[in-house]
C-alpha positions in Angstrom: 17.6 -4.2 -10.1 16.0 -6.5 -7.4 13.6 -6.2 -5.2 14.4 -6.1 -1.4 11.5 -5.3 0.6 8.1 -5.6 0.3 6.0 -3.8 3.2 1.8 -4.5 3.5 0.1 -1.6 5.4 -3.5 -2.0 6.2 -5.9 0.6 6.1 -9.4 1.3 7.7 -11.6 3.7 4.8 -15.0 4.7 6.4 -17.3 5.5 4.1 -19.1 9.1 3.8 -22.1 7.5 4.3 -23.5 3.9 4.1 -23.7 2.2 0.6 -26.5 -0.2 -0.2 -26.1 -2.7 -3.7 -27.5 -5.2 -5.0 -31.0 -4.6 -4.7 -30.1 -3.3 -0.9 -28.9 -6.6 0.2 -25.8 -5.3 0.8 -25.1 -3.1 2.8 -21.4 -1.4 3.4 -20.1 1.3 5.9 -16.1 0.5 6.2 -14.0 -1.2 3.8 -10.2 -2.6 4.4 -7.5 -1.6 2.0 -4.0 -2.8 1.7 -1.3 -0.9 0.5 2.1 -2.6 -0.4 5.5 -0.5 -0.7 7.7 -2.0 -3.2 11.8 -1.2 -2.9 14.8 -2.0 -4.7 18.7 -2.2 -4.2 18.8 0.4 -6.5 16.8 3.3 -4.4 13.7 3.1 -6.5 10.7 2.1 -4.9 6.7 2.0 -6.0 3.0 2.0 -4.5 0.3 -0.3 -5.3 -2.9 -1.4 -3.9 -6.0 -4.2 -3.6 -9.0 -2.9 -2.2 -12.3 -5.5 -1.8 -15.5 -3.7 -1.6 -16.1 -5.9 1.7 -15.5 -9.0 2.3 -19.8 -10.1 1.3 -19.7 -8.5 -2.7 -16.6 -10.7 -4.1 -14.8 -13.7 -3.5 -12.4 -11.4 -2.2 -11.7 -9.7 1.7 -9.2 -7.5 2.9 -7.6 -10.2 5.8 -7.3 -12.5 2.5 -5.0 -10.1 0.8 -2.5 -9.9 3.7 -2.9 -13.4 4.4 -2.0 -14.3 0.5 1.3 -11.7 0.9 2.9 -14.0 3.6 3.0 -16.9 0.5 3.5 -14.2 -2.6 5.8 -12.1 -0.9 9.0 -14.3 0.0 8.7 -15.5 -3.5 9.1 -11.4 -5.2 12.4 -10.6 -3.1 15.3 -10.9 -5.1 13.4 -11.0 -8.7 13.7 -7.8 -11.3 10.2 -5.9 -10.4 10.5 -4.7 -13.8 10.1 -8.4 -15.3 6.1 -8.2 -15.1 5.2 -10.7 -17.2 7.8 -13.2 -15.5 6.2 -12.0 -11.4 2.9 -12.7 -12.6 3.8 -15.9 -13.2 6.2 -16.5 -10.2 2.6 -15.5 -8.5 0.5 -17.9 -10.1 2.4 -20.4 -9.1 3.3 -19.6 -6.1 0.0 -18.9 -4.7 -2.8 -20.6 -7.6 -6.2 -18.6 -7.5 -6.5 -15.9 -4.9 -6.0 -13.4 -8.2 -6.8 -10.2 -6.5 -4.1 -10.5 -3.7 -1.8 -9.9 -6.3 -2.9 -6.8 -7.5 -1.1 -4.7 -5.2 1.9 -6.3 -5.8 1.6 -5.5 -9.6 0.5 -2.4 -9.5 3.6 -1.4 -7.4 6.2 -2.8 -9.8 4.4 -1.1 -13.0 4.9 1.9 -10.5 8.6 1.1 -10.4 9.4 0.2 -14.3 7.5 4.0 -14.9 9.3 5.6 -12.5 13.1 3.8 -14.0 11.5 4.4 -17.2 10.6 8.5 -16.5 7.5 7.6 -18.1 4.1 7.4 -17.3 2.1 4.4 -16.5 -0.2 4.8 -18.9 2.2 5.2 -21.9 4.0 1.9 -20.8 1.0 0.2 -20.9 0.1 1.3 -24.4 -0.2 4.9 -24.7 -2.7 7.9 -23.6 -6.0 7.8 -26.4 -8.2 9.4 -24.0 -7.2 12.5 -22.3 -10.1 12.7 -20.1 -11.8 9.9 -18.9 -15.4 9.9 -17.8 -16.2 8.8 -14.2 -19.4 7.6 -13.6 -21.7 8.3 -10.6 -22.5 5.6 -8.1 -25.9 5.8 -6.8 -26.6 3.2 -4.2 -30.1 1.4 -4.1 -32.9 3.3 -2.3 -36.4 5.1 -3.3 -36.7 6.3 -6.9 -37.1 10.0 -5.3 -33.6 9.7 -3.5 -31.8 8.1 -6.4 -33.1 10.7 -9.0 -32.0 13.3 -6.7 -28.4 11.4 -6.8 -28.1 11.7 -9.9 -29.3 15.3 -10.0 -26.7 16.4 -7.6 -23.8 14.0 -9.6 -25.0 15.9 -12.8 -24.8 19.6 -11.5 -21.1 18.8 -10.8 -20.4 17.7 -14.5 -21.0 14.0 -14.5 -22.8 12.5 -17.6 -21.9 9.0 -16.8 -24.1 7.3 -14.0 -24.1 3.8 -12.5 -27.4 3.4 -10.7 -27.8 0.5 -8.3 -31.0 -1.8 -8.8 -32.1 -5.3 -7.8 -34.7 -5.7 -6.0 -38.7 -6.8 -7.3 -40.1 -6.2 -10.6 -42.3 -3.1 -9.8 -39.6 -1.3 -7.1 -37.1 -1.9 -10.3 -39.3 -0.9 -13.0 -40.0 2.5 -11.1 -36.9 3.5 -10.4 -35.4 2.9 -14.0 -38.5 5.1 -15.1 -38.6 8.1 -12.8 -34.5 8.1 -13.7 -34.8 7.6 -17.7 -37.8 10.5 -17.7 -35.1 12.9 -16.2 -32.3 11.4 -18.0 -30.0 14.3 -20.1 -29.6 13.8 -23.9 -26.0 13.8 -23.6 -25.8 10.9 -20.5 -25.3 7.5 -20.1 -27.4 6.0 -17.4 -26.9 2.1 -17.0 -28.3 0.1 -14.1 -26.1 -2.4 -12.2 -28.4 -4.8 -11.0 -24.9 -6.6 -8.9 -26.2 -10.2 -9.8 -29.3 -10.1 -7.7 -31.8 -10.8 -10.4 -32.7 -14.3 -11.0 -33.0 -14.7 -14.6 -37.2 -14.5 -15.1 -36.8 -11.3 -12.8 -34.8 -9.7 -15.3 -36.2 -11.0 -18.2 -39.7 -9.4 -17.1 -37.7 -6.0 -15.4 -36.0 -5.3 -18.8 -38.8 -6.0 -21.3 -41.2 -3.6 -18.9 -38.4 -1.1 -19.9 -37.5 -2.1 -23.3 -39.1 1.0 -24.5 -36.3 3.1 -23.4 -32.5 3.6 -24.1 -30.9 1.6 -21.3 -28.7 -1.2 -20.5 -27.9 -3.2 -18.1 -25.1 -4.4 -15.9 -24.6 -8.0 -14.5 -28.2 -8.4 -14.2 -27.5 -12.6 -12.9 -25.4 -14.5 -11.1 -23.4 -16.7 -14.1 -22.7 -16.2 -17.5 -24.9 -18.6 -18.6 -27.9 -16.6 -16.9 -27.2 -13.5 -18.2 -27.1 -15.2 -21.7 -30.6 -16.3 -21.1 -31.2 -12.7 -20.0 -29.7 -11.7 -23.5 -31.3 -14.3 -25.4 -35.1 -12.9 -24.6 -34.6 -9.1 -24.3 -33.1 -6.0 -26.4 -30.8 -4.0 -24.3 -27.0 -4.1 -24.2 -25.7 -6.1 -21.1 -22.4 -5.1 -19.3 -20.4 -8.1 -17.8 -18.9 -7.5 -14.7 -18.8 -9.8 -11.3 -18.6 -12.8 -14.2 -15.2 -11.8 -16.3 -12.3 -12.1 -14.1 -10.1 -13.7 -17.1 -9.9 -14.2 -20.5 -11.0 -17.4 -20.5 -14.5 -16.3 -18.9 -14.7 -13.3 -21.8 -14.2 -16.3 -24.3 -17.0 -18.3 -22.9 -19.1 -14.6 -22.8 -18.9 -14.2 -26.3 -19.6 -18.1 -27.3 -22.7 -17.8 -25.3 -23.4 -13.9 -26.4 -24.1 -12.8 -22.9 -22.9 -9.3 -23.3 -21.6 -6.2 -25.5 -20.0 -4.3 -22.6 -17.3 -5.3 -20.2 -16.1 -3.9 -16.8 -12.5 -5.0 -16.2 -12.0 -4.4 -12.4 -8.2 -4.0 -11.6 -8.5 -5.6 -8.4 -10.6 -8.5 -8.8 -8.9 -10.0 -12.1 -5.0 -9.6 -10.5 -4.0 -6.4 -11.4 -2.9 -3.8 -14.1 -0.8 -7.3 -16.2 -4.3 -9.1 -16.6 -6.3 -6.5 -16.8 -4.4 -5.1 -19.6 -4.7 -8.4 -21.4 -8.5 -8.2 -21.0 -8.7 -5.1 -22.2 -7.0 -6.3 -25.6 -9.2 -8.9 -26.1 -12.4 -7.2 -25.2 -11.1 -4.5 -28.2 -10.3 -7.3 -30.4 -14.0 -8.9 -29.7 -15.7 -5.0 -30.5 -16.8 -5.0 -26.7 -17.2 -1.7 -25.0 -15.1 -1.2 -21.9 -15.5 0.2 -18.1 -12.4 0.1 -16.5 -12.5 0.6 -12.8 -11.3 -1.0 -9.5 -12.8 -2.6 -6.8 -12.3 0.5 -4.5 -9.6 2.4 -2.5 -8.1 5.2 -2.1 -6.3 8.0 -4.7 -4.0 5.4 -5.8 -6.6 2.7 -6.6 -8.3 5.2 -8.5 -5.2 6.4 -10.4 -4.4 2.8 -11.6 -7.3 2.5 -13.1 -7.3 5.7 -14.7 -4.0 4.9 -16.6 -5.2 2.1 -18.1 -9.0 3.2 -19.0 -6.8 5.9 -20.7 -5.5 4.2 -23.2 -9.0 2.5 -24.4 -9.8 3.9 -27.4 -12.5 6.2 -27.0 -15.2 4.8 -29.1 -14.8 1.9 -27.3 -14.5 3.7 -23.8 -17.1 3.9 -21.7 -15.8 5.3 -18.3 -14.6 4.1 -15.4 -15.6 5.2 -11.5 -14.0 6.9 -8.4 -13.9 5.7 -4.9 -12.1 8.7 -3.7 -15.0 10.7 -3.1 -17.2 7.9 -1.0 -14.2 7.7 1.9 -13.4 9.6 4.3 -9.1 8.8 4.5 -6.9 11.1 2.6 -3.3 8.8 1.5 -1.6 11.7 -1.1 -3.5 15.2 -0.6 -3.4 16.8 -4.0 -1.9 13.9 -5.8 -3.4 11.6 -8.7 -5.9 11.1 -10.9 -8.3 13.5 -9.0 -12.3 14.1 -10.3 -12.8 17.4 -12.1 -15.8 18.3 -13.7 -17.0 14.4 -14.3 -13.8 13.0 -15.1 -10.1 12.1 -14.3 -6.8 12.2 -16.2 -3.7 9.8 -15.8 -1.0 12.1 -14.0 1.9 12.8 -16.5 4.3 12.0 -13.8 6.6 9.0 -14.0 5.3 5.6 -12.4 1.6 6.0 -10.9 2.2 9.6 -10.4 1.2 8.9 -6.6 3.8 9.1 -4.2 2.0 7.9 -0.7 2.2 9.9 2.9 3.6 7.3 5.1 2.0 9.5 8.0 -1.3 8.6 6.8 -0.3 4.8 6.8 0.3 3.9 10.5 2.4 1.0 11.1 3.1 -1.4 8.5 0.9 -4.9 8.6 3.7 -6.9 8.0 7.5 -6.3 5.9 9.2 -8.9 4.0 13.1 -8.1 3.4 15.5 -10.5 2.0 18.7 -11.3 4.3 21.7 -10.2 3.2 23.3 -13.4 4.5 21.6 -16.1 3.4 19.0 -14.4 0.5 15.7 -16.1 2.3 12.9 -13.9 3.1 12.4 -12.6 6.7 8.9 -11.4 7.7 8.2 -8.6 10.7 5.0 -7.5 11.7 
């Protein structure tokens, strides 16, 4: 088997309504997906995605992705899409860095070797422990009355997991974790993602203000190194997001003890490959796990889902949904859809997504390898 064609779509997903982080400094309305179509000489084909929440949160923009696919692309045609290990490393060096333009990429060819394979994604990259997986909430920054009645309205429709977005100054933080934990249910998690924008004596005072009550924290500084000051001079659990992209950075995590928790975003650390080798060495440290993506549609969403499903659930704390903050609709009825609080992995071979090229438009850009000579040709 050999891959042929690789075809980029970009898409345009309006948010519902806007989303303010990080304390309220940012502040998001659209993002910019891109979808890649994977397809072989032998018929088969698979979906994947990369989806940066903006181009202002990450190291990471939607016009980056499609610019990294002219250099990854040409590269992919003519290789065995089911050789994951071996295109992960004709992508690193083809293109160094730049880790979340791949992800698409990957997540297409996993979709390909589970669709050959009739199986599953999620038993091909280790097997189904959880059936269920919780989704947690998103609640963007704003007054403590509007985020508590966030949460309220996440929690009548079965959710028990909630992220809650903080980051801002000691007493507008030290409010809303309080008017949230007073209302907080006995069987919830509520954990406050403060998206970096604490400098370390912010936190330090926010968290010890709080200490009091049954809450943790998530990527409350910038670096590593901050947030293992952070940890050093306060009691609650720390989640490491923005900082752990690969291995290496969760090594250096637990040498400086920044963090118990760790949120392995598909997207930003290159795909369902790495990702999956984070999340073995997160289990083998005794972290406890998120895993999520950086946004997207259905099939974003349903990547992640097949691999938080095969965290073991002690360790598994939950990953999060992006399908119900847009407003575009890829697969109708397809995927790992939100029920009652949480998602399952479809049982389907491959993703379990197969993608309405309606809802598409024209493709971005389509790399096919000529018959004649075997080098790639690129139409836009």
């Amino acid at each position: 088997m050999r891959i042929t064609d690789i075809t980029a779509y970009q898409l345009d997903l309006p948010l519902a309504a806007p989303y303010r982080l990080s304390g309220g400094r940012l502040l998001f309305e659209r993002l910019d997906s891109t979808i890649v179509r994977v397809d072989t000489d032998e018929g088969v084909h698979g979906w994947g995605e990369v989806c940066p929440w903006g181009a202002s949160y990450l190291p990471m923009h939607g016009r980056g992705v499609r610019a990294a696919m002219d250099e990854l692309a040409p590269a992919l045609l003519g290789l065995d899409p089911r050789r994951l290990d071996l295109l992960d490393r004709v992508m690193a060096t083809t293109l160094p860095g730049h880790l979340y333009a791949r992800a698409a990429i990957d997540a297409a060819c996993w979709d390909i070797l589970g669709r050959v394979a009739g199986l599953p994604v999620v038993e091909l990259l280790g097997g189904r422990d959880v059936e269920r997986v919780p989704v947690a909430s998103s609640v963007p920054t704003a007054t403590p009355e509007a985020m508590l009645a966030g949460v309220r309205a996440y929690r009548a429709r079965g959710y028990r997991v909630h992220s809650v977005k903080i980051g801002s100054g000691v007493a507008e933080d030290v409010a809303r974790i309080e008017a949230l934990a007073a209302d907080a249910q006995p069987d919830e998690t509520i954990f406050y993602d403060v998206n970096r924008a604490w400098l370390p004596h912010v936190a330090i005072t926010v968290m010890n203000a709080v200490r009091h009550l049954p809450v943790w924290f998530e990527q409350p500084c910038e670096t590593l190194e901050e947030c293992a000051v952070v940890r050093s001079a306060t009691s609650q659990p720390i989640s490491l997001d923005e900082a752990i992209t690969t291995p290496q950075d969760l090594l250096r995590a637990r040498d400086l003890r920044a963090g118990e928790i760790v949120n392995i975003k598909v997207g930003r650390v290159g795909g369902l490959s790495r990702a999956r080798r984070l999340r073995d060495l997160a289990l083998e440290l005794g972290l406890g796990v998120l895993v999520e993506d950086t946004g997207g549609t259905i099939l974003a969403d349903t990547a992640a889902a097949h691999l938080a499903s095969t965290v073991p659930a002690r360790s598994l704390i939950g990953t999060w949904s992006c399908q119900e903050l847009i407003t575009v609709e890829v697969a109708p009825g397809q995927g790992a859809r939100v029920n009652d609080g949480t998602m399952c992995a479809p049982e389907l071979p491959g993703l379990g997504v197969e993608v309405d090229p309606d809802a598409l438009g024209a493709p971005a850009a389509r790399y096919s390898a000529r018959a004649a000579s075997g080098r790639a040709a690129r139409a836009t």
